[in-house]
N, C-alpha and C positions, 0 to 999 in steps of 0.2 A: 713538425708534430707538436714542439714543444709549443708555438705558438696556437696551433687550433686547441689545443686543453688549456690554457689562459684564454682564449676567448671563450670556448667553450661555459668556463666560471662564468665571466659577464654575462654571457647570455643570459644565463639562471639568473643571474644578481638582478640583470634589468629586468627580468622577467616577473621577477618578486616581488621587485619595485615599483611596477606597472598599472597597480592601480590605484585610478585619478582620487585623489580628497580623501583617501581613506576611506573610499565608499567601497564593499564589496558587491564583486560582480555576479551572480546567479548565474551557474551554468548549468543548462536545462538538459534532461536526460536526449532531450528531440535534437535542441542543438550540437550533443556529443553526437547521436549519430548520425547525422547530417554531415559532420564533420570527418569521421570515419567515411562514409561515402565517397567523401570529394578526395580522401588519402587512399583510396583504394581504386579508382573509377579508372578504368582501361586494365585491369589487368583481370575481369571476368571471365574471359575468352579462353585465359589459359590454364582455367581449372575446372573438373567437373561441377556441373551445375550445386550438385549438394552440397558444396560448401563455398558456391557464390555467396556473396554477401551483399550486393545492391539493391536496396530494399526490402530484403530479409532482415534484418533490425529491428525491426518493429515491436520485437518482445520485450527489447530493452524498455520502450519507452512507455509501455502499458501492460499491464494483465492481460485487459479486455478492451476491444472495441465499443463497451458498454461502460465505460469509465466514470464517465460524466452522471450519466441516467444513474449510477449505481452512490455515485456519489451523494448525486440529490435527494435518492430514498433514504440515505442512511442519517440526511443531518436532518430528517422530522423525525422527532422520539418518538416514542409511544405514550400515548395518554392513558391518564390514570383512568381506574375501573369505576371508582367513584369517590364522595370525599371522606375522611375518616368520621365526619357528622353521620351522613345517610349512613355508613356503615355499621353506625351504633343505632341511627333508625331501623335499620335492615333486620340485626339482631332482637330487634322488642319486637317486631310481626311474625315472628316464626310460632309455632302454636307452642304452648307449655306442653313441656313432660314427651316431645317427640325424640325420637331420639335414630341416626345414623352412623352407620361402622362403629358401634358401640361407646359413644359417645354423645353429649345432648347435641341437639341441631341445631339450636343458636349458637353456642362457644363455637362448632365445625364452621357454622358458616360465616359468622365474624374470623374467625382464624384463617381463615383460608381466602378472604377479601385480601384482609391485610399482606397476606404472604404474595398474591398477582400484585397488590399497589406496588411492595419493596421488589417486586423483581421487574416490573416496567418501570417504575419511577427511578430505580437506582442503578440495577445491575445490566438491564435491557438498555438501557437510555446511557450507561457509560461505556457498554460496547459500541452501540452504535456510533458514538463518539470517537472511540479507537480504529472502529474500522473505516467511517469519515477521514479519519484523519492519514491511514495507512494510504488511504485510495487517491489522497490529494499529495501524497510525494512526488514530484515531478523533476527533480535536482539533490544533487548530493549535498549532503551538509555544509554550507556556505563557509562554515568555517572550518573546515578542512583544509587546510593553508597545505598540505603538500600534494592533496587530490589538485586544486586549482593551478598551484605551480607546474605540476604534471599537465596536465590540459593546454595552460597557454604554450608551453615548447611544444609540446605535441600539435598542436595546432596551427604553430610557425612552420615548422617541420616541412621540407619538402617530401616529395613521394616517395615512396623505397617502395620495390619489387622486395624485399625483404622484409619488408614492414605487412605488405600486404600477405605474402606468403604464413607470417607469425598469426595473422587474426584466419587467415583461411582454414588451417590448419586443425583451427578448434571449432568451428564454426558446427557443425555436427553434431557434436557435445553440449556446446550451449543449445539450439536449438532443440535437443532432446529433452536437457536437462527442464527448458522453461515446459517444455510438450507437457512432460508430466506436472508441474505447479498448475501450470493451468487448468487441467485435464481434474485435479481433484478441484482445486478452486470451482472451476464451474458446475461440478458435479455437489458441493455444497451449498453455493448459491441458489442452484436449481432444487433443490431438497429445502432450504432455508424458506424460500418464494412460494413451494407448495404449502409446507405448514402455516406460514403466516397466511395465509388464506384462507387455510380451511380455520384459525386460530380465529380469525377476524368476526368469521361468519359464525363460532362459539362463543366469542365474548361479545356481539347483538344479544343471540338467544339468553344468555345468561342474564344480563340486564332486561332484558324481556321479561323473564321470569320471575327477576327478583320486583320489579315495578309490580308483575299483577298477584304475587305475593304480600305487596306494601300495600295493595289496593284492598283483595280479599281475605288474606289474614287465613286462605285455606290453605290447610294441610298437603294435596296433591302440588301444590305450586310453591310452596317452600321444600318439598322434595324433590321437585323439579330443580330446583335453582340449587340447590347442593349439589346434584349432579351435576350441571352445567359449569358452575362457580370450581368444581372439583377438575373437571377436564380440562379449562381452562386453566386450571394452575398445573397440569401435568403437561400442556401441551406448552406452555410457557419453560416451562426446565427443559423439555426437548429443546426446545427454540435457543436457549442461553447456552446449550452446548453446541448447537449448530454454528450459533456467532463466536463461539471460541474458536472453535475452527477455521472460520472464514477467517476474523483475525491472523488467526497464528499461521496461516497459511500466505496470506498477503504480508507479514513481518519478513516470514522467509525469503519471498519473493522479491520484497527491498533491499533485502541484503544479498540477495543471489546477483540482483543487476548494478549492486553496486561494485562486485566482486568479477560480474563481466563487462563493466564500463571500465573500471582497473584497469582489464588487462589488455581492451581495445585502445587505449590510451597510451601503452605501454607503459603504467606505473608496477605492474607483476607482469613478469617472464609469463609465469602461467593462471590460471583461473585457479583465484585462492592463495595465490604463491606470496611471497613476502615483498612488500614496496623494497623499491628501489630507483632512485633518481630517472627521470625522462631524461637523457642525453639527446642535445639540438643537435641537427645535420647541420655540417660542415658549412653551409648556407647561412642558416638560421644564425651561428656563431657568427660567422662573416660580416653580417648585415648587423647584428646588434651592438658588433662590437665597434663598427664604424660607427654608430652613432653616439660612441661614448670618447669617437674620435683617437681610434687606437688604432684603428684600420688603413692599410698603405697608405701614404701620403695626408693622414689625419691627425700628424703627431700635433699637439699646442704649439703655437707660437711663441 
């Protein structure tokens, strides 16, 4: 005994020491569960189906099957409405002395450009960045030096029926638990997608309107464009709370599958539960400890 908890130590030691050049390794959420698979593969059979887990993973490693595609909408910004120049052209064609919501209608419709520019140019355009950037996590913090050291022994690790029994166990819960992130995620996305479209086809008209406003300098077509220019800065503040959500819903969801990549791993007893060292099987000690020539008949010469 006392000799498998000394090798045991080396395992961990070689294991920490394992990678090449000081280069770190990326361990990808696909290859964790990949991995999980082949430490669990033949003991399906002996649990009901709902809390198989071969091939059921799949949550960990994405939100959506739409990942990619979603990715790529989010990193084109949004273009601005127009430049702060026309905008001050915009403002001199409006007729003198007109006046909307009790206010003059040039200051309304210069005010209200400006307000759509800072919220595509700044607020729109730095969410969409966050949520690029949420959607492109693929691996747990590289420098996680006790997630990676968990991984490589869990990975040496031979099979345990016991091992598999701990991730079966919960398999249920996790899968519920992502049912519902994703259930509201895609229920945002899809509300997000309807407005920006019908948003799209208001900020043409609007521009539409403000052009044959610049052209004719009449009064029906600068009321026009105040409406237009108006909806489109209300349907734009729907739109920056719908990407707060989408956000803050995908942040959760990074941190939920880092929290069930944990515990498939064995660095938490439970989902959520507190780290605590990967212990190698009896094997894993065995083999690594021979290579550091401590193992029978490997004493130095």
């Amino acid at each position: 005994m006392k000799l498998f908890i000394f090798l045991s130590f080396l395992a961990v030691l070689v294991l920490v020491q394992a990678v090449p050049n000081g280069k770190e390794i990326e361990i990808t959420f696909s290859d964790l569960v990949k991995k999980v698979y082949e430490k669990t593969k033949g003991y399906d059979n002996e649990y009901p189906y709902v809390n198989n887990i071969n091939g059921r993973l799949g949550f960990v490693v994405s939100i959506t099957n739409d990942t990619s595609a979603l990715r790529e909408k989010f990193q084109i910004h949004p273009d601005e409405f127009t430049t702060a120049k026309n905008a001050q052209y915009l403002k001199s064609k409006v007729p003198a002395g007109l006046v909307m919501y009790e206010q003059p209608a040039s200051k309304l419709l210069y005010d209200t450009i400006a307000l759509i520019d800072k919220t595509r140019k700044v607020e729109m355009k730095k969410l969409y960045e966050e949520i690029s950037a949420e959607l492109s996590v693929q691996s747990p913090d590289k420098n996680d030096k006790e997630f990676t050291n968990g991984y490589n022994i869990f990975s040496k690790n031979s099979r345990s029926k016991t091992q598999a029994e701990r991730i079966y166990s919960k398999m249920s819960a996790m899968i519920g638990a992502n049912a519902a992130i994703s259930h509201r995620f895609t229920t945002k996305i899809n509300e997000f997608e309807q407005l920006d479209k019908e948003t799209k086809e208001v900020l043409e008209n609007a521009r539409s309107k403000c052009e044959s406003m610049a052209l004719t300098g009449e009064r029906s077509y600068a009321m026009d464009a105040i409406e237009y220019v108006s909806t489109l800065n209300s349907n734009q503040q729907k739109l920056l709370l719908l990407l707060k959500q989408v956000r803050d819903i995908l942040r959760e969801y990074n941190q939920k599958r880092l929290l069930w990549a944990e515990f498939l791993i064995g660095i938490t007893p439970e989902i959520g539960g507190k780290r605590q060292p990967v212990e190698p099987s009896k094997s894993t000690a065995e083999k690594l400890g021979s290579k550091l020539h401590l193992g029978k008949g490997k004493g130095k010469k």
